[in-house]
N, C-alpha and C positions, 0 to 999 in steps of 0.2 A: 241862662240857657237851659232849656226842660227838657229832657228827655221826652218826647212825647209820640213815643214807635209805638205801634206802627204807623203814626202820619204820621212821621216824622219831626223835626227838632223845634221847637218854638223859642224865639229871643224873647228875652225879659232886662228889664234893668227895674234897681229897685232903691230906694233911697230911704234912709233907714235912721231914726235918730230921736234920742229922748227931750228933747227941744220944742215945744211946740212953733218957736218964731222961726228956727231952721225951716221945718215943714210947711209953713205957711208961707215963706219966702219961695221954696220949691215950687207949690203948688201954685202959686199966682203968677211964676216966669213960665210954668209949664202950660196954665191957660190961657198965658198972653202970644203963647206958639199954637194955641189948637193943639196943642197935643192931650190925648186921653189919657187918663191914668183911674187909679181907685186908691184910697186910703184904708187902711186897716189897722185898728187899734189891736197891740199886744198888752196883758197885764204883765207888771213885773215877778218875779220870784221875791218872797221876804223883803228884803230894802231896797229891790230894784226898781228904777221909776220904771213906768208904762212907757211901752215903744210908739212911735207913729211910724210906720212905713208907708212910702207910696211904690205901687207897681205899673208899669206899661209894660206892656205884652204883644206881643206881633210883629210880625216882620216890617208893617207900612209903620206901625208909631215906634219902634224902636230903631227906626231910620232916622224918623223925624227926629230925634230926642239925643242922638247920639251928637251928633254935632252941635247942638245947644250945651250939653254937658262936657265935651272934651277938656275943652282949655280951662277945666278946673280939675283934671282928674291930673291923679300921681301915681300913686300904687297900684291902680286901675285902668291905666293909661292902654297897656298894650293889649290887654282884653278886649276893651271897648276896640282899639284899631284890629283886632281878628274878627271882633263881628260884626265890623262894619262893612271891611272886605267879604263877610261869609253871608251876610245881609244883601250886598248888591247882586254876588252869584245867585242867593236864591232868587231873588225879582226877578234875574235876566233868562228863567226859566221859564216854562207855560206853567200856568198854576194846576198844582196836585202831583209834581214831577214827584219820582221817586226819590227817597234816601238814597243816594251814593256816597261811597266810600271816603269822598272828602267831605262829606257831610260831617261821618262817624268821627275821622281824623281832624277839623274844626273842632267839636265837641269835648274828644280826648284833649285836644290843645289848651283849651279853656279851663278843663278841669283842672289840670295838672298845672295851671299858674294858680289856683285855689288853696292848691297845698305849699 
């Protein structure tokens, strides 16, 4: 979830992992849904392997994606169920609506299962 005021908030989900067979299992259930993403390689610190993350970004793919991903999440379970519910509010808007204060409070909610 991005902060991205003043257009306000942008969903992300991001899948993260020193594996490349993880990643490539990701990325082939994620294009057998049509859903977008992008990969970006991190180098590691001294004896850290390289990261592969992938990102999807937007309110229409991070609709798509959320539901293909749930029934494996754990620790991330109720995240994903705040922004799926904060995901349909915004669509059930005309596009470009303003930030409103449940935007801000989604947001803060989010964060704050981060810590």
């Amino acid at each position: 979830f991005q902060n991205g005021k003043p257009n306000g908030y942008i969903p992300e989900v991001g899948i993260t992992n020193t594996e490349p067979l993880i990643i490539e299992t990701a990325t082939r259930i994620l294009r057998s849904h049509g859903v977008p993403f992008y990969i970006q390689k991190h180098k590691g610190k001294a004896t850290w392997k390289e990261r592969l993350e992938i990102t999807i970004a937007g309110f229409k793919r991070v609709s798509r994606v959320l539901p293909i991903i749930m029934p494996y999440l754990v620790a991330k379970k109720e995240k994903a169920k705040i922004l799926t519910e904060y995901i349909e509010y915004r669509l059930s808007l005309p596009h470009h609506s303003p930030i409103t204060e449940l935007d801000d409070l989604t947001y803060s909610k989010i964060r704050s299962l981060n810590r």
